[in-house]
C-alpha positions in Angstrom: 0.0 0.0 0.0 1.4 3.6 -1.2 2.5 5.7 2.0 1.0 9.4 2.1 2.9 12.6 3.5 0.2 14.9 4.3 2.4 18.2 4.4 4.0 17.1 0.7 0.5 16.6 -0.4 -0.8 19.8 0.7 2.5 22.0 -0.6 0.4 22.8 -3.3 -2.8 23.3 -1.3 -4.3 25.9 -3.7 -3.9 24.1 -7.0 -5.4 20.7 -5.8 -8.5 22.3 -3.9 -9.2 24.4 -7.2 -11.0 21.0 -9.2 -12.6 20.2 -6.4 -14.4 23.6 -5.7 -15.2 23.4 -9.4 -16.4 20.3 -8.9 -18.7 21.5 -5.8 -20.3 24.8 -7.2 -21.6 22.6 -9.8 -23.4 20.2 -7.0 -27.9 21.1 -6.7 -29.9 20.0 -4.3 -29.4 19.3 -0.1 -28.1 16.1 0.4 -29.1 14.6 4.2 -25.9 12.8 4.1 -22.9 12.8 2.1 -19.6 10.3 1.6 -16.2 11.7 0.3 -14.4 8.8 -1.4 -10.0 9.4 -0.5 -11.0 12.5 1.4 -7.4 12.6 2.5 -6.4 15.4 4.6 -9.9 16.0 4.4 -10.3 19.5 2.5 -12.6 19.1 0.2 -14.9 17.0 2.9 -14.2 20.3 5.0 -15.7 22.5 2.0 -18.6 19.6 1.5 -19.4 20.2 5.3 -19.7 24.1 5.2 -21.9 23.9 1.5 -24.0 21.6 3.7 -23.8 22.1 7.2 -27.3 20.2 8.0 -25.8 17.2 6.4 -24.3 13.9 7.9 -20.7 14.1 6.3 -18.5 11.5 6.1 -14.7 11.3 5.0 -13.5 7.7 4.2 -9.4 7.0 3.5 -7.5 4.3 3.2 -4.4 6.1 4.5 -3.8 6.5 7.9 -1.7 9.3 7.9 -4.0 11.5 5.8 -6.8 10.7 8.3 -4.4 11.9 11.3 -4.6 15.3 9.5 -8.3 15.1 9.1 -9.1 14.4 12.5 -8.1 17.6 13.2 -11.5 19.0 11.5 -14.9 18.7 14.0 -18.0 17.8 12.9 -17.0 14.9 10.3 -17.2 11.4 10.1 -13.6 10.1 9.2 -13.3 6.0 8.6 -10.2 4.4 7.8 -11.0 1.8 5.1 -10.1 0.8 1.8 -12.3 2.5 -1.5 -12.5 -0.8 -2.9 -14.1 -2.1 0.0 -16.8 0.4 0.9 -20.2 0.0 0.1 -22.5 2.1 2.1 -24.8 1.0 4.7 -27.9 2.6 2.8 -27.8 4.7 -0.6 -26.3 7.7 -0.2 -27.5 11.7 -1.0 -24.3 12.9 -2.5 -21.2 10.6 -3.7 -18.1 12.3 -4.0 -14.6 11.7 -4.8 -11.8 14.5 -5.5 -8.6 13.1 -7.0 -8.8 9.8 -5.8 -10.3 7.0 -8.2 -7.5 7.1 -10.1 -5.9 4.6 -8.2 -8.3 2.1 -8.4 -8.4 -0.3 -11.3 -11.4 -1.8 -13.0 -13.5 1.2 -13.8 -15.9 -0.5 -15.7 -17.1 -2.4 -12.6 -16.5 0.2 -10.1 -18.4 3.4 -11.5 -21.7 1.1 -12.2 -21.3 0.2 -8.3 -21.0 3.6 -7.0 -23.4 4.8 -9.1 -25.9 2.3 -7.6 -25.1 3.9 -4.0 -26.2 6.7 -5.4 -30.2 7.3 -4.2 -33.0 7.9 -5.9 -32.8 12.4 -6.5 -28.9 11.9 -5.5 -25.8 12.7 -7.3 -22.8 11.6 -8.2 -19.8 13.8 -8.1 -16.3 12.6 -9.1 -12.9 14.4 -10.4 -9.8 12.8 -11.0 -6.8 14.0 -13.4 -5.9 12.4 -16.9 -3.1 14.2 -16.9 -1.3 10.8 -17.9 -0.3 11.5 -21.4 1.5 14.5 -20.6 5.7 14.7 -19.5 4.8 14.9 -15.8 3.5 11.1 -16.2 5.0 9.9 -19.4 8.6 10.5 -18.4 8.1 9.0 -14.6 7.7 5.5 -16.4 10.6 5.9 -19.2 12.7 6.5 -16.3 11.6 3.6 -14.5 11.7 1.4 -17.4 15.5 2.8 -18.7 18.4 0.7 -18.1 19.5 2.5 -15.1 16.4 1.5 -13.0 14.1 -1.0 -14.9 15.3 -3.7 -12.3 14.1 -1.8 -9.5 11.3 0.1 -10.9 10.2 -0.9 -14.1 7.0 -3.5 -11.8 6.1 0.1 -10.9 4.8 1.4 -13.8 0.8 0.8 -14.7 -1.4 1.1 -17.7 -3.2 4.6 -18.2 -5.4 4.6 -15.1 -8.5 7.1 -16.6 -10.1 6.4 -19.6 -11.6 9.1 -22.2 -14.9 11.1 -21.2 -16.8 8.9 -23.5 -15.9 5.8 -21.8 -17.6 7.2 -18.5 -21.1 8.4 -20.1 -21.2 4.7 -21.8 -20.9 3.3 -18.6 -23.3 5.5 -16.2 -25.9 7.3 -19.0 -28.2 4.3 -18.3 -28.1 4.9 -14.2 -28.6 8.7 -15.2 -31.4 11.2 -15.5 -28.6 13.9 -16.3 -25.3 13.5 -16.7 -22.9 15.7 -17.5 -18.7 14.8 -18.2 -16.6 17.3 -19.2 -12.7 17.9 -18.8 -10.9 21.2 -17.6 -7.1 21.8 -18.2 -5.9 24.1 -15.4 -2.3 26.3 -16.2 -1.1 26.0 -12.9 2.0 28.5 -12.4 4.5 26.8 -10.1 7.4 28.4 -8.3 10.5 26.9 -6.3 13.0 24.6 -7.4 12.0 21.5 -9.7 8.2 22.1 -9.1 6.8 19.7 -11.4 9.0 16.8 -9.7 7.6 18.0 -6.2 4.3 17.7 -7.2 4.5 14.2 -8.0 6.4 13.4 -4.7 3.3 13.9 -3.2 1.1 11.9 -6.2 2.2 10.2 -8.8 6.1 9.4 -7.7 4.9 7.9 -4.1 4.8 4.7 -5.4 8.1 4.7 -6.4 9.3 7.1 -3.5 7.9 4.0 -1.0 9.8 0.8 -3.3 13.1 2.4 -4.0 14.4 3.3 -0.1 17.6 4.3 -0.3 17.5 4.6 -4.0 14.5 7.1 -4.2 16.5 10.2 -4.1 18.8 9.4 -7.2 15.6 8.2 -9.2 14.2 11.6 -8.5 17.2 13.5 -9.1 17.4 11.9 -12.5 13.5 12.6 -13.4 13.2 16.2 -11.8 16.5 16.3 -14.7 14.0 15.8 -17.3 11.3 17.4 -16.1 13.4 20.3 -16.2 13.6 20.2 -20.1 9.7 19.0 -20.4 8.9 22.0 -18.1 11.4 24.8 -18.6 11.3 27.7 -15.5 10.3 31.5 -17.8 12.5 34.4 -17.2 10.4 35.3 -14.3 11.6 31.8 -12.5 8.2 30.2 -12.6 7.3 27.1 -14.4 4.2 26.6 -16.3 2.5 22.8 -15.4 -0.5 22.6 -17.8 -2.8 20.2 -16.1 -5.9 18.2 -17.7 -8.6 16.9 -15.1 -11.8 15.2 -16.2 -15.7 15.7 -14.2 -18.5 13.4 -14.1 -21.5 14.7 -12.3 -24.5 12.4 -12.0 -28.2 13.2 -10.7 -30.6 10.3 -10.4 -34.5 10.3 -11.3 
């Protein structure tokens, strides 16, 4: 199981809480009770709790460091357990996940099943990034896969984990009065040193970050090298990290 560092994660606080805002604004209706799938450190389920303040809110993790940071918010329901375990005890108002899914395989069986926790009038509301196309993704596997580490790191790598929009509305247009999918690239504008690598040490590089020990530091030195090149600082010493993320929101009859 991938190990979390809460403060890594939340070193670019503003950038990953802008999808899920988006995602939230976009969210009728006044759901009794509400489920955050990987709430994390819990900031969106904060934001979820304060749209909603009559609501029952619960915040459900696998990780048990993210949850440590969570606990530190009143009001909300936190449960340590695995996403691919959960099924809710009776369908739920509002079912939402911010940057989590992503991790989870099998999509085609496990968006039909969440969308069946979903009750009757209730929605669906799920963002994750398909950002996996771009340098930020693509290179992290080369490297693993290169001479230099493929013994160590090339098991690491996975196929694309996100499939196109059109995949999604097959899948969930049938469990659907509306539905609506659409995908958002944000510019983010990064500063500091190698800010495209430090962003994946707290995503997309923990995988390797936890299997390489010792190791991890040279296999990021030699990818935050090509990042570098894929993301060039401007004169200005920021670096532009263009960054696709893809919506589904889903209200039942």
């Amino acid at each position: 199981m991938t190990s979390w560092d809460p403060a890594q994660y939340e070193r670019y606080s503003a950038e990953r809480h802008r999808p899920a805002i988006d995602l939230i604004v976009r969210i009728g209706g006044e759901p009794a009770e509400i489920w955050d799938l990987g709430c994390g450190t819990g900031s969106a389920t904060r934001m979820l709790a304060r749209r909603w303040p009559a609501a029952i809110v619960h915040g459900l993790d696998s990780s048990e460091e993210m949850l440590t940071q969570a606990r530190r918010i009143p009001g909300i329901d936190w449960v340590l357990e695995d996403m691919t375990d959960w099924s809710p005890p009776s369908p739920v108002d509002l079912l939402f996940s911010n940057a989590a899914l992503q991790w989870l395989g099998d999509h085609e069986i496990l968006f039909p099943r969440l969308a069946d926790a979903v009750a009757p009038g209730g929605t669906l509301a799920i963002q994750m990034p398909r950002n996996f196309g771009e340098p930020s993704h693509t290179l992290l596997a080369e490297i693993a896969r290169s001479p230099a580490w493929r013994h160590l790191a090339a098991h690491l790598t996975r196929p694309v984990p996100v499939a196109e929009p059109a995949f999604y509305h097959r899948l969930l247009r049938s469990r659907f009065e509306t539905l609506d999918i659409w995908e958002t690239s944000y510019l983010q504008v990064l500063g500091g040193a190698d800010p495209v690598a430090e962003w994946a040490r707290g995503t997309a590089a923990r995988p390797y970050l936890d299997a390489l020990g010792e190791a991890a530091e040279d296999f990021m030195a030699d990818y935050a090298a090509e990042l570098r090149v894929a993301y060039p600082p401007l004169e200005d010493g920021v670096t532009l990290f263009p960054f696709r993320r893809l919506f589904v929101l889903g209200v039942k009859r």
